[in-house]
C-alpha atoms as a printed R data frame, in Angstrom:
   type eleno elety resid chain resno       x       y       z
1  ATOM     1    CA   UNK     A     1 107.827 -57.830  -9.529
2  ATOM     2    CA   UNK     A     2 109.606 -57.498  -6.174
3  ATOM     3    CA   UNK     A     3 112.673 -55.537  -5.229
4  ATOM     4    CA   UNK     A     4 115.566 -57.980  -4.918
5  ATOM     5    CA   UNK     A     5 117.636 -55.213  -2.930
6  ATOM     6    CA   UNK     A     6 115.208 -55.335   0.141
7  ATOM     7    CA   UNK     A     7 116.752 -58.829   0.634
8  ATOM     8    CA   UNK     A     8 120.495 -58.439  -0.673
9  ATOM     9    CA   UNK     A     9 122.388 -56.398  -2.887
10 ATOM    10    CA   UNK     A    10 121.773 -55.978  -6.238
11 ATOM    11    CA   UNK     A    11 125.172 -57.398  -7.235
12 ATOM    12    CA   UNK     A    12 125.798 -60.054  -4.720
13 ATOM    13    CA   UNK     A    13 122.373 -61.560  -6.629
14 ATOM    14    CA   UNK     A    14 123.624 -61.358  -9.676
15 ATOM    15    CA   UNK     A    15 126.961 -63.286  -8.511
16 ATOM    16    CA   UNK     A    16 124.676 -65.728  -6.956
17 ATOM    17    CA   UNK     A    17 122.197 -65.927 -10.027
18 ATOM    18    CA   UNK     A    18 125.709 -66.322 -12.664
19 ATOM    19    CA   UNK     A    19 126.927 -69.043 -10.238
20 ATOM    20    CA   UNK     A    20 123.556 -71.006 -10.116
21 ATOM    21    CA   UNK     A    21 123.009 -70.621 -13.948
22 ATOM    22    CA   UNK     A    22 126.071 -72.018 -14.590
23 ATOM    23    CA   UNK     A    23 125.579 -75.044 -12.067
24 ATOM    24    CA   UNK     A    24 122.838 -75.876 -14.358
25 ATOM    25    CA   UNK     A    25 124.277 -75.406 -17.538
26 ATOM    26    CA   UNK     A    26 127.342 -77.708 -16.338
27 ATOM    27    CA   UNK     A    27 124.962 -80.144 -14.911
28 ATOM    28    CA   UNK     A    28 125.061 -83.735 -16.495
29 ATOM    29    CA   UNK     A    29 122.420 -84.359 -19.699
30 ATOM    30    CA   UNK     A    30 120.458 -87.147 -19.966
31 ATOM    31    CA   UNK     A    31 121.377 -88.783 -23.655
32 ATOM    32    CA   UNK     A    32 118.852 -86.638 -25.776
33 ATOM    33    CA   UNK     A    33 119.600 -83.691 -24.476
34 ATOM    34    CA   UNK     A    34 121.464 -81.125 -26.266
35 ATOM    35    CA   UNK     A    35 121.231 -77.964 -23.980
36 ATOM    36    CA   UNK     A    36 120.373 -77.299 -20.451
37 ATOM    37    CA   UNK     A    37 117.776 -74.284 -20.440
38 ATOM    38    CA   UNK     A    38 117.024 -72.182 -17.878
39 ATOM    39    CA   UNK     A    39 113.316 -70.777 -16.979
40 ATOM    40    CA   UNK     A    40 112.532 -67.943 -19.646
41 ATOM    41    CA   UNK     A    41 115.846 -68.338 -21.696
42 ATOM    42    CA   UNK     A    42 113.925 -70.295 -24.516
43 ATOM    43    CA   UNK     A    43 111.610 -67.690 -24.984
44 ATOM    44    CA   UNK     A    44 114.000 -64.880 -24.656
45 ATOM    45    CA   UNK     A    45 115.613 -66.359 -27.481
46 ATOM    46    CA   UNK     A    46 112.810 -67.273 -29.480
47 ATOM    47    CA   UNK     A    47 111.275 -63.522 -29.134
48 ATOM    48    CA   UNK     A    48 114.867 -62.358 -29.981
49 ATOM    49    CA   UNK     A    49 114.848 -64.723 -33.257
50 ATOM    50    CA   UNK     A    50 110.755 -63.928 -34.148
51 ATOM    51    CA   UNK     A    51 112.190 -59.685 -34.149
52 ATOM    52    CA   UNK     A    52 114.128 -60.466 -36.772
53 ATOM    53    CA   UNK     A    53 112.809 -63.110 -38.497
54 ATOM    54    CA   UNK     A    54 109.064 -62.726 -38.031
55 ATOM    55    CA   UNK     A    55 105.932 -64.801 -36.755
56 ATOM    56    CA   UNK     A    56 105.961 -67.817 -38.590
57 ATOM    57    CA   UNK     A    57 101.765 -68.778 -39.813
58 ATOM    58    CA   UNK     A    58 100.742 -71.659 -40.480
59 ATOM    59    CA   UNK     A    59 100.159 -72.104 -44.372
60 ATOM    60    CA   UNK     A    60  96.345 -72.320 -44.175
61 ATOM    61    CA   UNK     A    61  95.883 -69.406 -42.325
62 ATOM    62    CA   UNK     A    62  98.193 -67.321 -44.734
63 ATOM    63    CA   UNK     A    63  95.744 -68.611 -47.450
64 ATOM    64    CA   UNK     A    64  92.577 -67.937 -45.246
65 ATOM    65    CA   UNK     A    65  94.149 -64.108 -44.572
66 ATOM    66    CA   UNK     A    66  94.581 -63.992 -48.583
67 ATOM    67    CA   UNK     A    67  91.322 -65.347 -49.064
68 ATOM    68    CA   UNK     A    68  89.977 -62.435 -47.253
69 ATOM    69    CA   UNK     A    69  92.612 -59.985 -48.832
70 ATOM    70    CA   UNK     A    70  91.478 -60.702 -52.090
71 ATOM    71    CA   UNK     A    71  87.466 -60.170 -51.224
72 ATOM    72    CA   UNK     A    72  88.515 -56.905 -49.252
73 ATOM    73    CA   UNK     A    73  90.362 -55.608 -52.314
74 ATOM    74    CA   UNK     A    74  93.981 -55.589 -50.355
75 ATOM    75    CA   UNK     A    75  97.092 -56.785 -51.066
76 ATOM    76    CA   UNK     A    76  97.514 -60.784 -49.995
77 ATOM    77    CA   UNK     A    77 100.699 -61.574 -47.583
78 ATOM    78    CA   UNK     A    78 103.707 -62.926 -48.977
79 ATOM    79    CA   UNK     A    79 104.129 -66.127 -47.333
């Protein structure tokens, strides 16, 4: 991590930042395109989702876990 403010101030970066974001956003999609991302936003959202949703697991591994529940004497996971 660096310290954005030994190179400009804090808010005239985050003007900067808003204006380039949205020069993205706005720029032209190719056909198959539905959104324009921009670096970490996909996973900023998916973490956001995954809080309140959960990890999604692959079915075999939920029946491998309740494989092992079941020998260990423990309740199995809902899945």
């Amino acid at each position: 991590m660096f310290d954005i403010e030994r190179f400009l101030p804090l808010d005239e970066h985050r003007r900067r930042m808003d204006t380039l974001i949205r020069d993205v956003r706005s720029s032209e999609r190719a056909v198959s395109v539905e959104r324009i991302y921009v670096p970490g936003e996909i996973e900023h959202e998916r973490r956001a989702r995954r809080l309140v949703e959960g990890i999604p697991l692959p079915v075999a591994l939920i029946d491998e876990l309740n494989t092992i529940a079941t020998t260990l004497g423990v309740a199995p996971i809902d899945g």
